[in-house]
N, C-alpha and C positions, 0 to 999 in steps of 0.2 A: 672297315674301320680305317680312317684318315690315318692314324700312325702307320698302319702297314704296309703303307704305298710305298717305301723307300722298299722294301724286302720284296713286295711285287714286283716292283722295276728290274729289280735283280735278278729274280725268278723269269721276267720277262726275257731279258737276257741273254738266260740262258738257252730259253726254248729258241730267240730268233737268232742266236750264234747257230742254232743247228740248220735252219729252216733255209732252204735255197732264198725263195722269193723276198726277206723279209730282213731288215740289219734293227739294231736296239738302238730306240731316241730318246732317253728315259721321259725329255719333255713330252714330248706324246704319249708314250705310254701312261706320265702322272695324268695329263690331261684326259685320255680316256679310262684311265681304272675311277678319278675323281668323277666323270660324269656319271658310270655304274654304281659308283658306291652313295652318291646325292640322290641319285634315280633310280630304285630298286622296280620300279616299274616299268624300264627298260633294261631292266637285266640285275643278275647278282654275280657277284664274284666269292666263290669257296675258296675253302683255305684248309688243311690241314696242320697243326702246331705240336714242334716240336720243342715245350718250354715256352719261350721266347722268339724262337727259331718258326719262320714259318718253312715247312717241309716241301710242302705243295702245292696248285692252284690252281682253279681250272675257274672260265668265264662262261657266262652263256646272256643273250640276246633273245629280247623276246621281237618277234616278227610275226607277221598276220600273213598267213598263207589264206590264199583264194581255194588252190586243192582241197587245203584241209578244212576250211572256217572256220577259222578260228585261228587263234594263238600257237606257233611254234618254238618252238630254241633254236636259237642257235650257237652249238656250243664251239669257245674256242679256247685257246691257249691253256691246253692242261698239258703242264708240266713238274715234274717232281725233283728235288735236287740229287743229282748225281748220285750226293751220300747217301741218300735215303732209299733210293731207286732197289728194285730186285724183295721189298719187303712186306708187297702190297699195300701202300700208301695209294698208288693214280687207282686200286680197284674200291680201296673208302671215298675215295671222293669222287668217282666216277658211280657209283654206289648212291651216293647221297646227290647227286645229279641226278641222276634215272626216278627216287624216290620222290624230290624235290617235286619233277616235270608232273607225276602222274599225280599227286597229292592236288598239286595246283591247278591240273585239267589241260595239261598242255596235250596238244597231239601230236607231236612229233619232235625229235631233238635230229640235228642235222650240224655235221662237221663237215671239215673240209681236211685232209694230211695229205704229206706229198706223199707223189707216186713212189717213190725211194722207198721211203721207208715204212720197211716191209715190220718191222716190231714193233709200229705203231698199230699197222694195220691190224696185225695178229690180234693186238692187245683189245681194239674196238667190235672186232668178230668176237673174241670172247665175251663182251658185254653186248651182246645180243645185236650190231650194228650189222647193215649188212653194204655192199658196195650199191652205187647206182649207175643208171648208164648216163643220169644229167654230166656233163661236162662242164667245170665253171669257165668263165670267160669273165675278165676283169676291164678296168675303165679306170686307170689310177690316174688323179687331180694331184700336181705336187703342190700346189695351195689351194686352200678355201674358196670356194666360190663367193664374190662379192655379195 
C-alpha cells in the first residue's frame, strides 16, 4: 500500500543503520519498495501492524533459478522495530513468508545476512534455513546504466 512507504523507509532505516555494507536513501528505498508494491509480480512486501504503527517487514523477489526451474524468492530486508522486537513479530511474518512461497509454488527462498550477526542467523536456522557454501560476490553501479 502507497501510504506505507513513509513507515517503510523508516523501517528501512533502521535495518540498514545496522547492516555493515548498506547506509538508508529514503529516495531509493521509496523508489524500490514503489516498484514492489506496482509489481507484485516481481515481488511483495509484508508488513505486520501495530494499529497504525507498522511493526515489521520483510521483502521478497521473485527470480528464475536455472538449478531449480522455476521461480525462486529472494527474501530480503526483514526487520522488526526495536520496540516490538523479542515478541515474535519477525517469526509471523517470516511464517507468512514461508506459507506465501509454498502456496504459490515457489521452490526455494534464498537470503543473504551479514556474517556478524550471529542473532540473525540463529533466528533463520530456527525457521528451517540452512547456511550454504555459495559465497556472494557483488558488482555495485553508483548510477543507472544509460
Amino acid at each position: 500500500m502507497f501510504s506505507d512507504i513513509p513507515q517503510l523507509c523508516e523501517l528501512l532505516a533502521i535495518l540498514f543503520g545496522q547492516e555493515v555494507e548498506f547506509r538508508p536513501d529514503p529516495a531509493k528505498q521509496e523508489a524500490a519498495l514503489s516498484l514492489l508494491i506496482n509489481n507484485p509480480q516481481r515481488g511483495r512486501v509484508f508488513v505486520i501492524r501495530d494499529g497504525s504503527t507498522l511493526a515489521g517487514m520483510v521483502s521478497v523477489q521473485v527470480v528464475i533459478s536455472t538449478a531449480c526451474g522455476g521461480d525462486v524468492l529472494l527474501l530480503e530486508d526483514l526487520i522488526v522495530r526495536p520496540e516490538y522486537r523479542n515478541k515474535g513479530l519477525g517469526s509471523v511474518i517470516m511464517d507468512n513468508v514461508v506459507l506465501f512461497a509454498k502456496q504459490h509454488g515457489y521452490r526455494r527462498i534464498t537470503l543473504l545476512t551479514d556474517r556478524v550477526n550471529a542473532g540473525a542467523q540463529r533466528f533463520y536456522k530456527r525457521h528451517g534455513f540452512t547456511s550454504s557454501d555459495m559465497v556472494p560476490y557483488r558488482m555495485v553501479f553508483l548510477t543507472p546504466p544509460v
